[in-house]
DRENKOL-549495 format. One record per residue (C-alpha): x, y, z; residue in three letters. Coordinates in steps of 0.05 Angstrom, whole numbers, plus 5000, padded with zeros to 4 digits. Example, Ala and Ser with C-alpha at 12.3 -4.5 7.8 and 13.67 -1.06 7.14 Angstrom:
// DRENKOL-549495
[node [5246 4910 5156] 'ALA'];
[node [5273 4979 5143] 'SER'];
// end
This chain:
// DRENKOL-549495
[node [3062 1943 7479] 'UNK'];
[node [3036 1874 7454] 'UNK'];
[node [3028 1824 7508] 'UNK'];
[node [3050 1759 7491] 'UNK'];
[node [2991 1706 7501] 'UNK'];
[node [2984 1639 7527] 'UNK'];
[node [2967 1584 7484] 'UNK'];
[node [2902 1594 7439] 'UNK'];
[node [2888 1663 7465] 'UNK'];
[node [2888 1724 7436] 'UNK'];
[node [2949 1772 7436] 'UNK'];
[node [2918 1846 7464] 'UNK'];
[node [2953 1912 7452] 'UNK'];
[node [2941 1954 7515] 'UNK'];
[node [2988 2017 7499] 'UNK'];
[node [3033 2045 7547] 'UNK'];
[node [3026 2037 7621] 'UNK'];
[node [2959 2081 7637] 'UNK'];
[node [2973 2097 7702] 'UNK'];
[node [2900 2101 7750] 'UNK'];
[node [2885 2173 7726] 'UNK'];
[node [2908 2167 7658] 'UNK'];
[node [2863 2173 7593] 'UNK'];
[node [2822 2106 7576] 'UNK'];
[node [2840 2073 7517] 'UNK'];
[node [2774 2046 7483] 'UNK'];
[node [2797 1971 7450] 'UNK'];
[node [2755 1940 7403] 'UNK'];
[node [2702 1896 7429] 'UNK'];
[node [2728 1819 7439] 'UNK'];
[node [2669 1785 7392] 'UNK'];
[node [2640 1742 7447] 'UNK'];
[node [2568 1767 7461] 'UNK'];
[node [2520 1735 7511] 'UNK'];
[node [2456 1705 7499] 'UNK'];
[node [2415 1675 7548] 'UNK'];
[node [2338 1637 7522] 'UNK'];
[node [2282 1626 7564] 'UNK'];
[node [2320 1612 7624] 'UNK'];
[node [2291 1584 7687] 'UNK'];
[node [2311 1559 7753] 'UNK'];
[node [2273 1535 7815] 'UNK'];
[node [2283 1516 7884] 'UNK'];
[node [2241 1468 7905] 'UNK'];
[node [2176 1495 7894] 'UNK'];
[node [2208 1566 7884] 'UNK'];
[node [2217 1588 7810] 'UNK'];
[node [2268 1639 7817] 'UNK'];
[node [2279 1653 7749] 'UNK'];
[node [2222 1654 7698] 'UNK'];
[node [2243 1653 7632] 'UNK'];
[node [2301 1701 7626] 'UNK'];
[node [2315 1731 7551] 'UNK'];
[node [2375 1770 7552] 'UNK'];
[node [2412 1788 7488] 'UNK'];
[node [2486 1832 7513] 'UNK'];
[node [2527 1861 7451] 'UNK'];
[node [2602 1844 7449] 'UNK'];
[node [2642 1888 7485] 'UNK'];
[node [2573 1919 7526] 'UNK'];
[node [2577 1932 7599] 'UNK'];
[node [2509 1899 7631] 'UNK'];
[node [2483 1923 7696] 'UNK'];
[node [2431 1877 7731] 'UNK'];
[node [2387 1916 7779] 'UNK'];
[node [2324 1898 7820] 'UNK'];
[node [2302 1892 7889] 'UNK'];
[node [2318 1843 7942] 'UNK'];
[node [2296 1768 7914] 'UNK'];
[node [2280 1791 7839] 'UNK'];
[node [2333 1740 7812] 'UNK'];
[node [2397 1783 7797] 'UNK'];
[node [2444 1738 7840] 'UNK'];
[node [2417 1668 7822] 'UNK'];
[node [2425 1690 7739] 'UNK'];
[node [2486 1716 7758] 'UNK'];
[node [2503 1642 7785] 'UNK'];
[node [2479 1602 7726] 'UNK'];
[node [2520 1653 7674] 'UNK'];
[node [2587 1631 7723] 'UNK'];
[node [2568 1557 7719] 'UNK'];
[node [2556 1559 7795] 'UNK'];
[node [2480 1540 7785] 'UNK'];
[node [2459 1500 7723] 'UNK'];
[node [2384 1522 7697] 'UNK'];
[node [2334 1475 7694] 'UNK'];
[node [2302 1503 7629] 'UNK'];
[node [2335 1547 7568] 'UNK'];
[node [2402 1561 7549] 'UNK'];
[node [2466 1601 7555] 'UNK'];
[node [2510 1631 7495] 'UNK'];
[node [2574 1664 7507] 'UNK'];
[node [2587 1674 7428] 'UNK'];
[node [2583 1621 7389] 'UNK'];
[node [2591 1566 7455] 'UNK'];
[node [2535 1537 7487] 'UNK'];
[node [2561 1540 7555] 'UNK'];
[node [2493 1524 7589] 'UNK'];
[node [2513 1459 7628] 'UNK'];
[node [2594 1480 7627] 'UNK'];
[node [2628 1476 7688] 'UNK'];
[node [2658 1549 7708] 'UNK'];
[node [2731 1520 7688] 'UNK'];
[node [2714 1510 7617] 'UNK'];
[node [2668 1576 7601] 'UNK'];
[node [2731 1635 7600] 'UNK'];
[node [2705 1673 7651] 'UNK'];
[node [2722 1703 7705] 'UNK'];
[node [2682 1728 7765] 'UNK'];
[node [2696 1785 7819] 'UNK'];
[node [2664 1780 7880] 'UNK'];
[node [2629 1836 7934] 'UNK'];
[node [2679 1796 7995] 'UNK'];
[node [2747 1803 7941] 'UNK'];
[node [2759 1725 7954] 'UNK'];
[node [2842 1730 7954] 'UNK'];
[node [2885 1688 7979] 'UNK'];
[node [2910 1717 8053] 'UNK'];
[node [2969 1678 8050] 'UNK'];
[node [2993 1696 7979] 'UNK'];
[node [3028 1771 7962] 'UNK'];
[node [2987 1811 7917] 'UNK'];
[node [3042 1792 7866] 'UNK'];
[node [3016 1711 7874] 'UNK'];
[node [2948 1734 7878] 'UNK'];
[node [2947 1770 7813] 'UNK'];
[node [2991 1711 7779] 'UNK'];
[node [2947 1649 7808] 'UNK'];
[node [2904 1643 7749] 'UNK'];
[node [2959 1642 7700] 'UNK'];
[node [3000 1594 7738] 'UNK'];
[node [2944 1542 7747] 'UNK'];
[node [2933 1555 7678] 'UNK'];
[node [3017 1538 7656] 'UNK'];
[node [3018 1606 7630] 'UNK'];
[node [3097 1613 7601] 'UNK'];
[node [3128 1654 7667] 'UNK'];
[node [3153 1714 7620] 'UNK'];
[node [3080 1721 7602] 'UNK'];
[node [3058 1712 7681] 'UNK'];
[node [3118 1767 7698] 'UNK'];
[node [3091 1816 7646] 'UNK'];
[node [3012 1808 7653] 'UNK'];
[node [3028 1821 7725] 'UNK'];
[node [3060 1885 7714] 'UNK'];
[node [3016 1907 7666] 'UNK'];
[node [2958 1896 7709] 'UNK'];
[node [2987 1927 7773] 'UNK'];
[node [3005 1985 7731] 'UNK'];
[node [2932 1986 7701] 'UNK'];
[node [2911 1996 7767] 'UNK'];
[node [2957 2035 7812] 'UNK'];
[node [2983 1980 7847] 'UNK'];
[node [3053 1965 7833] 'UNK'];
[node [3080 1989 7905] 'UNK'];
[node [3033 1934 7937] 'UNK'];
[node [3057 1866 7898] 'UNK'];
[node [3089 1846 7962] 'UNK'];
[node [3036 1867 8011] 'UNK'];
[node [2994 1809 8038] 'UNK'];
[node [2915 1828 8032] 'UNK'];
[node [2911 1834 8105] 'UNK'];
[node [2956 1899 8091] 'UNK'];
[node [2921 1924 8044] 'UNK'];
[node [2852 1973 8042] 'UNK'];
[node [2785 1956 8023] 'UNK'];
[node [2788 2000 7959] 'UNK'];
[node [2863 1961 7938] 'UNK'];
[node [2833 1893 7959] 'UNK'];
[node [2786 1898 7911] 'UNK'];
[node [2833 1929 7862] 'UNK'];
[node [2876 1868 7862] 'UNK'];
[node [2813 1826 7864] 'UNK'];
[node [2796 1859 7796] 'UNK'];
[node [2864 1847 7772] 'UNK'];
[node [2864 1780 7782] 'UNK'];
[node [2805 1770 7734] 'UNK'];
[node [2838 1815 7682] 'UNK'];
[node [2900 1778 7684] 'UNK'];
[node [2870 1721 7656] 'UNK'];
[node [2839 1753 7598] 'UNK'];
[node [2776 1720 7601] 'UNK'];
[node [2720 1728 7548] 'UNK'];
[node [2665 1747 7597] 'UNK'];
[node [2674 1788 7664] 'UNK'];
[node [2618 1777 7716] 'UNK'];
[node [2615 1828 7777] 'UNK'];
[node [2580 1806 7834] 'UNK'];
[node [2558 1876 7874] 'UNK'];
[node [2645 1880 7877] 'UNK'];
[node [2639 1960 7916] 'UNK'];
[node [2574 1942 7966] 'UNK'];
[node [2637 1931 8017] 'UNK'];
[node [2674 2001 8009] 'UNK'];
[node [2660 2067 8034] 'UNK'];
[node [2614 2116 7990] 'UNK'];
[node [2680 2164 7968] 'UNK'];
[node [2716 2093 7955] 'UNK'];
[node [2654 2070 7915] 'UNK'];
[node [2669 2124 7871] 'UNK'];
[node [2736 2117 7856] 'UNK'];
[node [2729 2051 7850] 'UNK'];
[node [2662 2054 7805] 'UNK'];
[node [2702 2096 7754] 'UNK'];
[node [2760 2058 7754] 'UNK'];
[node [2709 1998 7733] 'UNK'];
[node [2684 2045 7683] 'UNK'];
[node [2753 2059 7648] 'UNK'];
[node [2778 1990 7659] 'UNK'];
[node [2720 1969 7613] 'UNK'];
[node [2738 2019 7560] 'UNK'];
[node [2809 2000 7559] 'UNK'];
[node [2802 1920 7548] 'UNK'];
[node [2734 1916 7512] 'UNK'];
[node [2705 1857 7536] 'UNK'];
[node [2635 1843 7548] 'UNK'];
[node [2620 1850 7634] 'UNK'];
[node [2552 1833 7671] 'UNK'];
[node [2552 1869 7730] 'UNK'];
[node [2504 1857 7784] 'UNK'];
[node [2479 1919 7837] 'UNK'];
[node [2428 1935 7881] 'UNK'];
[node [2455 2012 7877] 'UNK'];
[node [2417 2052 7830] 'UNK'];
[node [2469 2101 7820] 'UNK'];
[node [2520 2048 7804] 'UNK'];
[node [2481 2010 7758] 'UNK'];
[node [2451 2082 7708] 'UNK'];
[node [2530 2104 7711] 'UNK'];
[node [2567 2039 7694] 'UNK'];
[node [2510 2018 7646] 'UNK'];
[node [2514 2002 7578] 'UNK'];
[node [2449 1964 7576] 'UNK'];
[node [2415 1970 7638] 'UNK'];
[node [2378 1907 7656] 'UNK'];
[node [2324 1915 7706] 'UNK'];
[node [2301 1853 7740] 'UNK'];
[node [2220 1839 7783] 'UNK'];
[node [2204 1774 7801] 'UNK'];
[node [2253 1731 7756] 'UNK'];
[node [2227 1765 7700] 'UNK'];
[node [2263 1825 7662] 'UNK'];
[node [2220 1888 7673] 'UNK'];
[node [2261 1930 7626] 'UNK'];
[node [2328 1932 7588] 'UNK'];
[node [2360 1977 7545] 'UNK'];
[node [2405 2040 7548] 'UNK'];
[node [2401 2064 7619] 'UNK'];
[node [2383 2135 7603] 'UNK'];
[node [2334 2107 7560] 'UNK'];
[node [2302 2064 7612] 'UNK'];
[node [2303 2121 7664] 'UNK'];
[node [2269 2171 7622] 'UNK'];
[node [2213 2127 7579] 'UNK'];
[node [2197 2067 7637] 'UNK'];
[node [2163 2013 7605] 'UNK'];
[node [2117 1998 7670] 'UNK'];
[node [2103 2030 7742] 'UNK'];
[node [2145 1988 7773] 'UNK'];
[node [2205 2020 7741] 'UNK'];
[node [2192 2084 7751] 'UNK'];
[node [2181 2069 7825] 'UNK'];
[node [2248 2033 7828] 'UNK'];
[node [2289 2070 7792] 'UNK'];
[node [2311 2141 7814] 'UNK'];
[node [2313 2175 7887] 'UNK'];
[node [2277 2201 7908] 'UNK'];
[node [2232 2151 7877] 'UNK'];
[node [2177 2183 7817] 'UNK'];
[node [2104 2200 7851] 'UNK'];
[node [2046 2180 7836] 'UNK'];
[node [1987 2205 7833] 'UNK'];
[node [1910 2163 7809] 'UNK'];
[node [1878 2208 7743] 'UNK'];
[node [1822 2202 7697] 'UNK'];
[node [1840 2225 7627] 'UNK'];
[node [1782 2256 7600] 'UNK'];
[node [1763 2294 7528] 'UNK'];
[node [1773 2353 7570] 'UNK'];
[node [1838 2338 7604] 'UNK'];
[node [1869 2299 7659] 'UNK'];
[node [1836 2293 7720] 'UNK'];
[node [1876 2289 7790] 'UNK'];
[node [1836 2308 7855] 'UNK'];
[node [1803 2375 7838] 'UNK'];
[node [1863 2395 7788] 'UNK'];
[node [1844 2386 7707] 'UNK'];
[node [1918 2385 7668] 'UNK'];
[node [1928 2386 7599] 'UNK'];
[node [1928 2317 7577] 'UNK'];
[node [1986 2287 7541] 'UNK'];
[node [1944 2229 7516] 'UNK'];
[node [1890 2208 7474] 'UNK'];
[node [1876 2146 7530] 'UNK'];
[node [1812 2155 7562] 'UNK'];
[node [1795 2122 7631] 'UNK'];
[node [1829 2113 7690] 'UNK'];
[node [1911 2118 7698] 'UNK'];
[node [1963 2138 7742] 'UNK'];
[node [2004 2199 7739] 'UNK'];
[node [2082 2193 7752] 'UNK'];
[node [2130 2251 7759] 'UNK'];
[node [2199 2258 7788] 'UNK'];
[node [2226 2304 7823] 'UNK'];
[node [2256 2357 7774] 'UNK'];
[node [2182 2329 7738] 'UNK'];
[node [2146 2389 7775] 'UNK'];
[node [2165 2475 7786] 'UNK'];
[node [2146 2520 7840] 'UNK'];
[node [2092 2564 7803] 'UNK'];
[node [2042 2604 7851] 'UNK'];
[node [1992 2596 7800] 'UNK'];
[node [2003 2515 7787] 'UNK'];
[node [1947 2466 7789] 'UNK'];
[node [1978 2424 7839] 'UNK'];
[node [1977 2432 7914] 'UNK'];
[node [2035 2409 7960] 'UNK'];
[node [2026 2401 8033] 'UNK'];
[node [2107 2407 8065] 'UNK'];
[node [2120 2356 8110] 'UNK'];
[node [2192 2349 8116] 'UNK'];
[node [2247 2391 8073] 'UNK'];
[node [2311 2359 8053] 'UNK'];
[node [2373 2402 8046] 'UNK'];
[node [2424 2355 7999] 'UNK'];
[node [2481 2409 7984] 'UNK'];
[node [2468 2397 7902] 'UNK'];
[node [2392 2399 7915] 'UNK'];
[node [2332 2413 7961] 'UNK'];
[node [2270 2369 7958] 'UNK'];
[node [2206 2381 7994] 'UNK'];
[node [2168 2319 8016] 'UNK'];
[node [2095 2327 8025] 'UNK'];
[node [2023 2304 8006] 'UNK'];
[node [1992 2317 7941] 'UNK'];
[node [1913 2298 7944] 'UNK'];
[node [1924 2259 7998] 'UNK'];
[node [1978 2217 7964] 'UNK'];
[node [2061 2223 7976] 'UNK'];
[node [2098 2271 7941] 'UNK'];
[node [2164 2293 7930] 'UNK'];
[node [2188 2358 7889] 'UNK'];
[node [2250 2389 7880] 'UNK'];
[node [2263 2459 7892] 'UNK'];
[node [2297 2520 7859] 'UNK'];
[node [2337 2572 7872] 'UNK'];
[node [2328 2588 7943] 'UNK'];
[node [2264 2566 7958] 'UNK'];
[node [2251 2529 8032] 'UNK'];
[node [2188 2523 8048] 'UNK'];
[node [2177 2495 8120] 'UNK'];
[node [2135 2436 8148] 'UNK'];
[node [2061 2458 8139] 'UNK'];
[node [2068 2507 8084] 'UNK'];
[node [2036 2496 8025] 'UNK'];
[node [2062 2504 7959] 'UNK'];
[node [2026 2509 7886] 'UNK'];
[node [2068 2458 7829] 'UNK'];
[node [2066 2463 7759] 'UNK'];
[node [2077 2399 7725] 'UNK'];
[node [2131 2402 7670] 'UNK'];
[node [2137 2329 7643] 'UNK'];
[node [2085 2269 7664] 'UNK'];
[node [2087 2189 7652] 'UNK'];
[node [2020 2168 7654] 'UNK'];
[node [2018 2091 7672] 'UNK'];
[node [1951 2034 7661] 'UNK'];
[node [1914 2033 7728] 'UNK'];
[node [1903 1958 7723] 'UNK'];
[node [1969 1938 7688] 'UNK'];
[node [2026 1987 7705] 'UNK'];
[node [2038 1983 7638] 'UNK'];
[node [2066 2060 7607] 'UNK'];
[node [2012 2094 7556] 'UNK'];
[node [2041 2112 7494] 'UNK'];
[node [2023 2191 7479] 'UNK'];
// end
């Protein structure tokens, strides 16, 4: 099925009816990339952002990630025309949209509170875009049911919102923005409201949803497990700079500083302060094989699933506290004095005060001074 498009805008062919379980169907990407240039932003005296290079592929799914104040939400502001920056610009294509207002850039934006309209039916809210836009009303009556069907909601187009769940709420908040086609979908931490099993459900829908229409999405999260399964390019942000970008299993297995490995993952990567010698890396009173030719001073980083129970490994753990997750086990502890966390096999569980030997099976040694990752 061909929907029929509204003046100037492209005609997309969407397939039968999917249904919210049925199998995606991957478009082609939309052509409209996003480019942003040294951009900057301050507050006052408060530089938020500090010169903000970002290059997104068409059709790529970009997750912005870092902690509380690192920028994610204020470039998530200038991209929707909601904040203007003071320096660099802001490509969505071939447009310079960098001092646009949000009517004119062909996006549209889905929110963490859903932002519908309590006094309009879920039918209304899904059609408001259109309608403001004079969108012909067979092509308002058919993007509506296309996008309720898309996403399981055509029982609920006379429901008001206060009728509705969290999980459909946001459904028809997402709806909304794909009714209008736009050439850039922004997603401002849309699931922080819902329920973990409704963060799920909802994630993957997200997921498939993206698939389906193509179009390039920036998607904005504090939640780490969000942001490595949604990712195409996984953006992390620290201090209005950008730490890191690229794919997110990429970014999670090879991070480019300390601070990356510390922020992304739980339980967080360990650390541990080594001298790589000519003989082999030093940590404490333990000499490992060294998988470096850097000399000097470093720090060690290993995850979790990093390190194996081996009564004759180099490494000492003193058992704190033992977590029991279903999936896993981890055993939190000190490690030369320093915090430590290690994940356990089979059916080990150690309790607090026992110590166990570790054998280290993969390390990311990290500058001392910089943070900066040493290249083996």
């Amino acid at each position: 099925m061909t929907i029929p498009r509204a003046p100037g805008e492209r005609a997309l062919d969407l397939g039968a009816r999917s249904g919210i379980l049925a199998a995606p169907v991957t478009a082609k990407p939309t052509g409209n990339g996003l480019t942003l240039a040294g951009v900057r932003k301050r507050f006052g005296e408060t530089t938020v952002l500090k010169g903000i290079d970002l290059r997104a592929e068409p059709g790529e799914l970009v997750v912005l990630v870092g902690p509380s104040g690192c920028g994610k939400s204020t470039l998530l502001r200038c991209l929707a025309g909601l904040e203007t920056p003071d320096e660099g610009g802001i490509h969505i294509g071939d447009r310079d949209v960098t001092r646009l207002p949000p009517k004119e850039r062909d996006i549209a934006m889905v929110f963490q509170s859903y932002a519908l309209y309590p006094h309009l039916t879920v039918r209304h809210n899904l059609s408001f875009g259109l309608e403001l836009r004079k969108a012909p009303a067979d092509l308002i009556r058919q993007r509506v049911d296309e996008v309720a069907g898309m996403l399981g909601l055509e029982k609920l187009l006379d429901r008001y919102p206060r009728e509705l769940s969290g999980g459909q709420r946001q459904r028809v908040a997402m709806g909304r923005a794909i009714a209008r086609r736009p050439t850039l979908f922004l997603f401002d931490e849309p699931l922080s409201n819902l329920d973990a099993a409704l963060r799920t459900e909802v994630r993957v829908e997200i997921k498939r949803l993206h698939h389906q229409l193509g179009t390039t999405m920036v998607y904005v999260t504090h939640d780490q497990e969000e942001a490595m399964t949604l990712a195409d390019r996984l953006v992390i942000l620290n201090g209005g700079l950008v730490e890191q970008q690229g794919p997110a299993i990429d970014v999670y297995r090879e991070p480019a500083t300390r601070f990356v490995g510390a922020f992304l993952g739980s339980p967080a990567m360990s650390f541990l302060p080594a001298e790589a010698t000519e003989t082999g890396l030093v940590v404490g009173d333990a000499t490992l094989e060294s998988p470096t030719h850097h000399r000097g001073p470093c720090t060690l980083g290993m995850r979790t699933h990093d390190v194996v129970v081996d009564a004759e490994g180099p490494l000492e753990l003193e058992v704190r506290v033992v977590e029991t997750l279903g999936h896993a086990t981890h055993a939190h502890g000190l490690v030369e004095g320093q915090p430590f966390v290690a994940r356990l096999q089979g059916h080990e569980r150690p309790a607090p005060g026992d110590r166990i030997r570790l054998r280290p099976v993969y390390m990311h040694l990290f500058d001392a001074e910089s943070g900066a990752r040493i290249v083996r």
